[in-house]
VOGU-3710 file (C-alpha; in Angstrom, 3 decimals, decimal comma):
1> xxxxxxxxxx> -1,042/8,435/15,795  0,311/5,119/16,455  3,333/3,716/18,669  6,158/1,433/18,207  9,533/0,343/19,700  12,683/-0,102/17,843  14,667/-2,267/19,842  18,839/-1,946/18,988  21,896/-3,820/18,989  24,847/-1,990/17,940
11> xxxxxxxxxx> 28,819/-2,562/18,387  28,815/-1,249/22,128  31,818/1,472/20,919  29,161/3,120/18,610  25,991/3,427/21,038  26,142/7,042/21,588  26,560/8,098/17,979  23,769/5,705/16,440  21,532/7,323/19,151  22,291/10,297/18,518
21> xxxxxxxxxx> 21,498/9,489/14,698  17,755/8,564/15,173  17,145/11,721/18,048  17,692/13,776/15,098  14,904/12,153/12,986  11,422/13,100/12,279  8,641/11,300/14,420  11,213/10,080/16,935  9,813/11,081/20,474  12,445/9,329/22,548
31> xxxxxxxxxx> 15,459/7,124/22,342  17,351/5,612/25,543  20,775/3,856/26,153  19,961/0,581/28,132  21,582/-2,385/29,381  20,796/-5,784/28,786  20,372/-7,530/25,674  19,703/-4,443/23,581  21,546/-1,430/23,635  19,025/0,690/22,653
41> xxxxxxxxxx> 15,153/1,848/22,234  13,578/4,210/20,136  10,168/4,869/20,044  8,938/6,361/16,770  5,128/7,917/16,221  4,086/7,417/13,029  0,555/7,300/10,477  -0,151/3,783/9,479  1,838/0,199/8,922  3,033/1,475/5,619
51> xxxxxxxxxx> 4,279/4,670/7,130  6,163/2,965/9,693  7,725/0,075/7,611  9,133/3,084/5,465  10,339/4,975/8,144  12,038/2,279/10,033  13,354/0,465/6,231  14,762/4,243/5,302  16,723/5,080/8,041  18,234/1,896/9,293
61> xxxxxxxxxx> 19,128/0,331/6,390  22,874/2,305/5,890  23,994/2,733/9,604  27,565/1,143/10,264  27,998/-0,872/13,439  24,217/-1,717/13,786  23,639/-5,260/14,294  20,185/-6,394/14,813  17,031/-4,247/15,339  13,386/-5,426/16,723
71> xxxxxxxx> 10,306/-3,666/15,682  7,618/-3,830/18,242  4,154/-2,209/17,819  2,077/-1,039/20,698  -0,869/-3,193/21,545  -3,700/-0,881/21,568  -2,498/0,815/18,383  -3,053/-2,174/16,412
//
């Protein structure tokens, strides 16, 4: 299995419900609230590149109030 970080800004006023969006997908293992310059992180398992680019393409491409998302892979999975 392989690792990666979606990294989240959102309209502040909508944090809670697009978290609550992505802890209710498949291969999600953890999502957190943060401060700072993103709002928040979601770490997603997942098979290969391909599987992941689909994953994160699928399910962010419709939410409301999202603004900008980071992908970041971990190091040794790559």
């Amino acid at each position: 299995m392989l690792r990666a970080y979606l990294l989240i800004i959102c309209n502040s006023e909508h944090k809670y419900k697009i978290a609550n969006y992505f802890e209710k997908l498949d291969n999600v293992v953890n999502v957190d609230i943060i401060s700072g310059p993103y709002d928040i992180v979601v770490e997603i398992i997942f098979e290969t590149m391909d599987d992941l680019k689909e994953k994160v393409e699928k399910n962010i491409t419709n939410i409301d109030n999202l603004m900008s998302t980071l992908t970041l892979i971990r190091s040794e999975d790559i």
